[in-house]
C-alpha positions in Angstrom: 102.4 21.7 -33.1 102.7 23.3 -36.7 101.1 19.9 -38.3 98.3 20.2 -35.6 97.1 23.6 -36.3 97.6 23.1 -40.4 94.9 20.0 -39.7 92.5 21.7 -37.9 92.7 24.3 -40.4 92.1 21.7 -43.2 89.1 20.8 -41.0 88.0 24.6 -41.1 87.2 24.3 -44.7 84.3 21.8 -44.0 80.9 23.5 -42.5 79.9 20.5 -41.7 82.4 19.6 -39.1 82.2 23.1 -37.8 78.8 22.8 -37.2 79.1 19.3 -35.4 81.4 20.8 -33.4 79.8 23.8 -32.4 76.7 21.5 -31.2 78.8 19.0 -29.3 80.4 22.0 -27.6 77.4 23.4 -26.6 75.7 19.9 -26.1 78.6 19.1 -22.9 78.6 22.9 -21.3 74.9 22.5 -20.9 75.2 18.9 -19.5 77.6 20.1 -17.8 75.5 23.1 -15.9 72.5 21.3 -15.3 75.0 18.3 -13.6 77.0 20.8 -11.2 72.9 22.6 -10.1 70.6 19.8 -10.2 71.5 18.9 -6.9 72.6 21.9 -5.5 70.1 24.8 -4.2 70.9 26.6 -7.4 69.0 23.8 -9.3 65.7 25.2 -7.8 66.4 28.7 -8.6 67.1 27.5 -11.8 63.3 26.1 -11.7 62.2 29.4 -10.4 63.7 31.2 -13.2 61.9 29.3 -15.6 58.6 29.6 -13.9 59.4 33.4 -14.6 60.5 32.6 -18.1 57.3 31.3 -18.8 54.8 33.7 -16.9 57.0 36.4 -19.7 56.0 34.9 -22.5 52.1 34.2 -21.4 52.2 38.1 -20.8 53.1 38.6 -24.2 50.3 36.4 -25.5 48.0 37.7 -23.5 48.7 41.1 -23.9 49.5 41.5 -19.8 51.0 45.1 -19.5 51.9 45.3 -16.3 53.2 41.0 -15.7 55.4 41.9 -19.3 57.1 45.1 -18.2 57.7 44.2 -14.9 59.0 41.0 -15.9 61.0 43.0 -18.8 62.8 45.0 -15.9 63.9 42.0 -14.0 65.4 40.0 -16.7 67.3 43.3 -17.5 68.6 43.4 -14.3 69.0 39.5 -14.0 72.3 38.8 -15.0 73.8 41.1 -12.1 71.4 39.2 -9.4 72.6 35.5 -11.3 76.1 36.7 -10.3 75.5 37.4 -6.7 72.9 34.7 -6.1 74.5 31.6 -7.6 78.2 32.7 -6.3 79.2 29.6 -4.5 77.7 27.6 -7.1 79.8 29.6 -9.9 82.9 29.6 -7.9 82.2 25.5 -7.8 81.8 24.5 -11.5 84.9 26.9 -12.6 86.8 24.9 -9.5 85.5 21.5 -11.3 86.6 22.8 -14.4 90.0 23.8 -12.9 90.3 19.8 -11.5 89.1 18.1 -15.3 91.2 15.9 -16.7 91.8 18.9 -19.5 93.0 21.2 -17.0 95.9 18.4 -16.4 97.3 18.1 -19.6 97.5 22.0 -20.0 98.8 22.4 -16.3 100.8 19.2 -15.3 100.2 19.3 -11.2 103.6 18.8 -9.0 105.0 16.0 -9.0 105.3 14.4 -5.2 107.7 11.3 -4.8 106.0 7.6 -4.7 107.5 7.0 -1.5 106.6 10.3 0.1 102.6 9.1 -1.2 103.7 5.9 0.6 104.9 7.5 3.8 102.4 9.7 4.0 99.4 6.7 3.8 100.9 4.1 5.9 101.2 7.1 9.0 97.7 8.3 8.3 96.5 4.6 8.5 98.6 3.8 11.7 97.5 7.1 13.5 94.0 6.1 12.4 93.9 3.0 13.9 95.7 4.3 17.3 92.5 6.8 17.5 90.2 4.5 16.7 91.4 2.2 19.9 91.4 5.2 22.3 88.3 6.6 20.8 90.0 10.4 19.6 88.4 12.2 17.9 90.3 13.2 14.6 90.0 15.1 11.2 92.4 14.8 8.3 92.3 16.7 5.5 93.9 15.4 1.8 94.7 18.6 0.0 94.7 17.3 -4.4 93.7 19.9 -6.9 92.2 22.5 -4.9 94.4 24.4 -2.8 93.1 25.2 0.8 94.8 28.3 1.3 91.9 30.0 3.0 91.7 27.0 5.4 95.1 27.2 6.1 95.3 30.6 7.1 92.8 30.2 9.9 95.3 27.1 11.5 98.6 26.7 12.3 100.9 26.1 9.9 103.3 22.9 10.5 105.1 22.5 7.5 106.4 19.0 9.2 107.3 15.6 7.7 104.4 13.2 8.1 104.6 11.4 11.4 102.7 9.2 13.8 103.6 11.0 16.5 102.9 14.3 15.2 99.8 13.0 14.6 98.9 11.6 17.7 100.1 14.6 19.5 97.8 17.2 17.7 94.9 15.4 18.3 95.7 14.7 21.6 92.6 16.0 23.4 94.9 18.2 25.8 96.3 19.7 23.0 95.6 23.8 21.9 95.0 22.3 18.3 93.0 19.0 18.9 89.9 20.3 18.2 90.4 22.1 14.4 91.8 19.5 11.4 94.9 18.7 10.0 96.0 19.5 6.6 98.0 17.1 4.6 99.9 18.6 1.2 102.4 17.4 -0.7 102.5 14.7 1.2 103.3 16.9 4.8 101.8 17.7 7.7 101.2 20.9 6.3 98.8 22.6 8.7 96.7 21.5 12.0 93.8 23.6 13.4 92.7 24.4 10.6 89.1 25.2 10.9 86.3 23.9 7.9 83.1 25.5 6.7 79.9 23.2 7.7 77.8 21.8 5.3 74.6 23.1 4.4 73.0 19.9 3.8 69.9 19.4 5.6 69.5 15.8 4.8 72.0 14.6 6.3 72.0 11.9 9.6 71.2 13.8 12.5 73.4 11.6 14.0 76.3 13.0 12.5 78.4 15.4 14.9 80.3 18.6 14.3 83.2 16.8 12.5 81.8 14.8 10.4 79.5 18.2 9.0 82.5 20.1 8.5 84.2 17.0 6.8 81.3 16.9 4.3 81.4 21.0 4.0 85.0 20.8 3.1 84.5 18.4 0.7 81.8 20.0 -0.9 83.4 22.9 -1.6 86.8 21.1 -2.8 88.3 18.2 -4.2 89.9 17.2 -0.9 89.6 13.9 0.6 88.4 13.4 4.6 89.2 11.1 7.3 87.3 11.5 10.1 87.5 9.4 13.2 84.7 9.4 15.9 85.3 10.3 19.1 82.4 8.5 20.5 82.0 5.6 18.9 85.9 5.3 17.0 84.2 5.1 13.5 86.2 5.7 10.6 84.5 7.6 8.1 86.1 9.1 4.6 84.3 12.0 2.8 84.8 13.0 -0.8 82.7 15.0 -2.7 80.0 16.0 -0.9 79.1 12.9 0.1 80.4 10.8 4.1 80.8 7.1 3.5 81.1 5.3 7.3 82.4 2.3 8.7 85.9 1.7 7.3 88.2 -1.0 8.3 92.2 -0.6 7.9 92.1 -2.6 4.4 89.1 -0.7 3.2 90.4 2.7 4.5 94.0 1.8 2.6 92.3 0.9 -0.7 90.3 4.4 -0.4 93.6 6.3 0.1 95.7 4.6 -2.2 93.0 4.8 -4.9 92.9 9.1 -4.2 96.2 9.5 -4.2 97.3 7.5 -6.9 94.7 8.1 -8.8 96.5 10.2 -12.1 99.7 7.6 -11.9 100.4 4.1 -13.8 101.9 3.3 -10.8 98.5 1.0 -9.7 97.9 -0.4 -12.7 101.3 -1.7 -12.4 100.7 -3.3 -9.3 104.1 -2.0 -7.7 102.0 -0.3 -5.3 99.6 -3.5 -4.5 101.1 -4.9 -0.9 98.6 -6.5 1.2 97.0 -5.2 4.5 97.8 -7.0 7.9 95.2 -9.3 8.8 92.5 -8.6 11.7 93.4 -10.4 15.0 91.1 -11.8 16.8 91.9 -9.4 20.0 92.1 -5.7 19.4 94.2 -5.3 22.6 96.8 -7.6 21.2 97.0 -5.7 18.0 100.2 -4.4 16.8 99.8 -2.4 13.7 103.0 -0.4 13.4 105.2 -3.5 13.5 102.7 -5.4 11.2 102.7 -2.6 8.6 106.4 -2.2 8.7 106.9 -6.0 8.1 104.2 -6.4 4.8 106.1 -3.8 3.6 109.5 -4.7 3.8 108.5 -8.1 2.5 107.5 -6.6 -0.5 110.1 -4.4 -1.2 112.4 -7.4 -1.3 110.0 -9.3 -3.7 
């Protein structure tokens, strides 16, 4: 640590590199900003703001007495109203800055077992696929960097080992919590219930029910990952980010999970985590997916 600080210091002594720095700096905060609001609805306040910016400075060219101290007054003011107004969008970039990669080296997240990850997957999947047959509804929340306390609170909490038939329990439609989502952390049925704000895209497919709106709301405001499964058509759909992708199949809906929850660890680019997916059948009625998954996976493990 001692030889790190006496070269930066060494560095110190050059303007030049204190300069470049200072730009770069600069350069990525403001790329940064105009990334997290170009696409948000603080991108066109942001535009709105510079409309004002620039009726300012025409008052001042044209001598405008009223338009300049008017304007003079709000911008004085502005920094209060910027707090208040873009609120959810300030809450999100400090929340993306929490879940860099920087963030990571100074604050090494909890570590959670390989084959809890692995446990925790394969019952997701299988549940998955059971709901997708019988047409339930689901939601299934992947708690990573962003802790969903304030979801929690308005569920149950659990606190259980992952389990198929937990799973299929709480989301049986006779069942007090069917209707809320279920929180997975650490690898544990953490929470079900659970209830998720709605997006407020408008954009979106008007097709899209309840669910799948709070799925992309909850993803918008975290870094969580979705399942959702359809309870009228059996769709699998995975959101992340703000955005819904649809259609999954088991093997595609694996790779997704596996890919998020491995994402920080060698452990992929090792391959140790790489066994194969059970084939389709050509009958879904004759599909057995617990017994198929159970068998890749033992094969492997003797391999």
């Amino acid at each position: 640590m001692r030889e790190v600080l006496t070269f930066f210091s060494f560095l110190g002594k050059y303007r030049l590199f204190q300069d470049t720095l200072d730009i770069a700096i600069m350069a990525f905060i403001i790329y940064s900003i105009i990334r997290l609001v170009r696409e948000t609805r603080a991108g066109q306040l942001v535009k709105g703001l510079g409309v004002l910016i620039i009726a300012y400075i025409l008052s001042l060219c044209l001598n405008l007495m009223t338009l300049r101290v008017s304007l003079w007054y709000f911008f004085q003011y502005a920094g209060i109203a910027a707090a208040v107004i873009f609120q959810p969008e300030i809450r999100h970039m400090l929340e993306y800055v929490g879940r860099s990669k920087i963030s990571e080296v100074v604050l090494e997240p909890q570590k959670i077992s390989t084959e809890s990850k692995k446990k925790c997957i394969k019952d997701v999947i299988k549940s998955t696929i059971r709901f997708q047959n019988n047409k339930t509804g689901a939601l299934i929340v992947f708690e990573r960097q962003t802790k969903l306390g304030e979801i929690i609170q308005t569920g149950t909490v659990l606190d259980a080992e992952s389990s198929v038939e937990i799973l299929g329990n709480l989301f049986f439609n006779k069942s007090p919590l069917h209707d809320g989502a279920v929180i997975i952390r650490e690898s544990r049925i953490y929470a079900a219930g659970c209830i998720l704000p709605l997006t407020r895209n408008e954009n979106i497919d008007a097709g899209l029910g309840t669910r799948h709106r709070a799925a992309l709301g909850m993803s918008e405001n975290s870094d969580a990952i979705l399942v959702i499964v359809s309870e009228e058509t059996g769709e699998i759909s995975i959101a992340t980010n703000g955005i819904i992708k649809r259609n999954y199949t088991e093997n595609s809906l694996f790779k997704e999970l596996k890919n998020a929850m491995f994402e920080n660890e060698k452990l992929i680019k090792s391959g140790k985590f790489n066994f194969t997916f059970f084939k389709k059948t050509a009958s879904k009625k004759n599909r057995e997916p617990d017994k198929k998954l159970d068998k890749k996976e033992n094969k492997n493990e003797k391999n």
